[in-house]
Backbone as CSV, one residue per row, in Angstrom:
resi,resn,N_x,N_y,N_z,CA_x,CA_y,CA_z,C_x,C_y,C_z
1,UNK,99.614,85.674,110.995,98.630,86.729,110.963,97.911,86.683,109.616
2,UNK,96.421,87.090,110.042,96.002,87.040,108.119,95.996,88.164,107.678
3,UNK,96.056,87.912,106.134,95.929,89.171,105.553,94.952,89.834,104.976
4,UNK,93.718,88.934,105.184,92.299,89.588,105.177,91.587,90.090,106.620
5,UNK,90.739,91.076,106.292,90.060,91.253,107.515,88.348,91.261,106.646
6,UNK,87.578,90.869,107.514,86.001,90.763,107.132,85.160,91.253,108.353
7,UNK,84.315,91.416,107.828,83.072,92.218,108.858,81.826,91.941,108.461
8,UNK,81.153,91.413,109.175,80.094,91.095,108.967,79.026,92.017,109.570
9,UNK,78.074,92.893,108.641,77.312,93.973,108.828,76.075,93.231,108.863
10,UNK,75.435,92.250,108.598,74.341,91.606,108.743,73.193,92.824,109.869
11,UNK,73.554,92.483,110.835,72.503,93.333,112.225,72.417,94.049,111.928
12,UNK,73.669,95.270,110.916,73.279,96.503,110.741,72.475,97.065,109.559
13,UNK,72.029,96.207,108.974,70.987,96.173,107.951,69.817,96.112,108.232
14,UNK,69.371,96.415,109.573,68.042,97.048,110.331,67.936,98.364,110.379
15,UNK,69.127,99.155,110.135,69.087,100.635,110.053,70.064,101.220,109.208
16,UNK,70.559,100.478,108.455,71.249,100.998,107.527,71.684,100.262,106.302
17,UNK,71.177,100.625,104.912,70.434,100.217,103.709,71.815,99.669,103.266
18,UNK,71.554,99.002,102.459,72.505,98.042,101.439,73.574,99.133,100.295
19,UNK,72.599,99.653,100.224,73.201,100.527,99.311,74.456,101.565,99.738
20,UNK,74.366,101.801,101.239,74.741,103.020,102.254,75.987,102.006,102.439
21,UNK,76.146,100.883,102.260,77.678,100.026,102.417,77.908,99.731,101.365
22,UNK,77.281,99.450,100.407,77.944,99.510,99.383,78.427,100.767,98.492
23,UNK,77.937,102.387,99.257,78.682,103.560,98.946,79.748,103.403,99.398
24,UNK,79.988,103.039,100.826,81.510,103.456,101.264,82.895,102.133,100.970
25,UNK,82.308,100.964,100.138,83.063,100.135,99.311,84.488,100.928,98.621
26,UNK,84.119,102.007,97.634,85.388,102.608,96.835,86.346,103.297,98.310
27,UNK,85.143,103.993,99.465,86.170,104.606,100.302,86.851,103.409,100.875
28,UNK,86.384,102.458,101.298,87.308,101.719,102.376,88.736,101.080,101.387
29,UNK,88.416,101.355,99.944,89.350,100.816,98.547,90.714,101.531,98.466
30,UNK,90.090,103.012,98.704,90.919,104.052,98.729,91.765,103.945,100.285
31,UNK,91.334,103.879,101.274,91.550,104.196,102.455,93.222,103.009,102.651
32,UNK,92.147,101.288,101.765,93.472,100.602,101.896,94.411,100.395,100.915
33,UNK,94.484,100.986,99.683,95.049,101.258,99.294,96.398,102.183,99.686
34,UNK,96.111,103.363,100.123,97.011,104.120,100.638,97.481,103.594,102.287
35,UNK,97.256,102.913,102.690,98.058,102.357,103.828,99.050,101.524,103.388
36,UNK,98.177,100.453,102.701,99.475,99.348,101.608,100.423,99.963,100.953
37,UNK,99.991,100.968,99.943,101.255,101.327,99.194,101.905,102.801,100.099
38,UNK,101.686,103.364,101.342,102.594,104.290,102.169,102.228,105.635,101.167
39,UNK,101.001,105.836,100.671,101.068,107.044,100.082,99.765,108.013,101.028
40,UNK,99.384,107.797,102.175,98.557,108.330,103.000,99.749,109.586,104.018
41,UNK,98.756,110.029,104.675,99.733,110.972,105.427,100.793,110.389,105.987
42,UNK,100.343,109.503,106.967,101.500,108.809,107.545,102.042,109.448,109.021
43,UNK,102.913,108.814,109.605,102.908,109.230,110.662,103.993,111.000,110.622
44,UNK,105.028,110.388,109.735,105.911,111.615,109.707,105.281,112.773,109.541
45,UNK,104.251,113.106,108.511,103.183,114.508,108.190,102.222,114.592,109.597
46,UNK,101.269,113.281,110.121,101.031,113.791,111.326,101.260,114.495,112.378
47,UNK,102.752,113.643,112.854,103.612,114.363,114.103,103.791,116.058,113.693
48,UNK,104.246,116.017,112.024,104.148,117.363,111.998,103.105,118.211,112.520
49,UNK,101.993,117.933,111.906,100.841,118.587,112.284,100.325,118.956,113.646
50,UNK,100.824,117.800,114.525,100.248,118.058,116.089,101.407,118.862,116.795
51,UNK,102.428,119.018,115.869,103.400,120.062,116.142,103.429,121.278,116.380
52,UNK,102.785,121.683,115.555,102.235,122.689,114.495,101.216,123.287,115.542
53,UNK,100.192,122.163,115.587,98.785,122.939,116.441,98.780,122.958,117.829
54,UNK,100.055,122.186,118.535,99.779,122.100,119.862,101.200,122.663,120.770
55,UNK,102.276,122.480,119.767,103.748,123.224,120.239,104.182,121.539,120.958
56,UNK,103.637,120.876,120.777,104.165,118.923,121.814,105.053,118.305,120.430
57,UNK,106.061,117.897,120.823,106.250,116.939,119.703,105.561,115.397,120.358
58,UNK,105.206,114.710,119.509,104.677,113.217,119.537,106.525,112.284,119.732
């Protein structure tokens, strides 16, 4: 399996500016960051939550 993933936005640079992907650069930084190092909610705080709002456990 690899351990990169890539995306190629090319097409979508007919309606959406260079700049508008290169804002969400730090988010997608942040986003994988906290998956890699397990400091995101995670599943254990989720299940809580749909606990919480729906009375189901997951």
């Amino acid at each position: 399996m690899s351990k990169t993933v890539s995306f190629d936005y090319s097409k979508a640079l007919t309606f959406v500016g260079q700049h508008e992907v290169d804002y969400l650069a730090s988010a997608v930084k942040n986003a994988h960051d906290q998956l890699r190092g397990g400091t995101g909610a995670g599943r254990k705080a989720e299940s809580k939550r749909f606990y919480f709002e729906t009375g189901y456990s997951s």
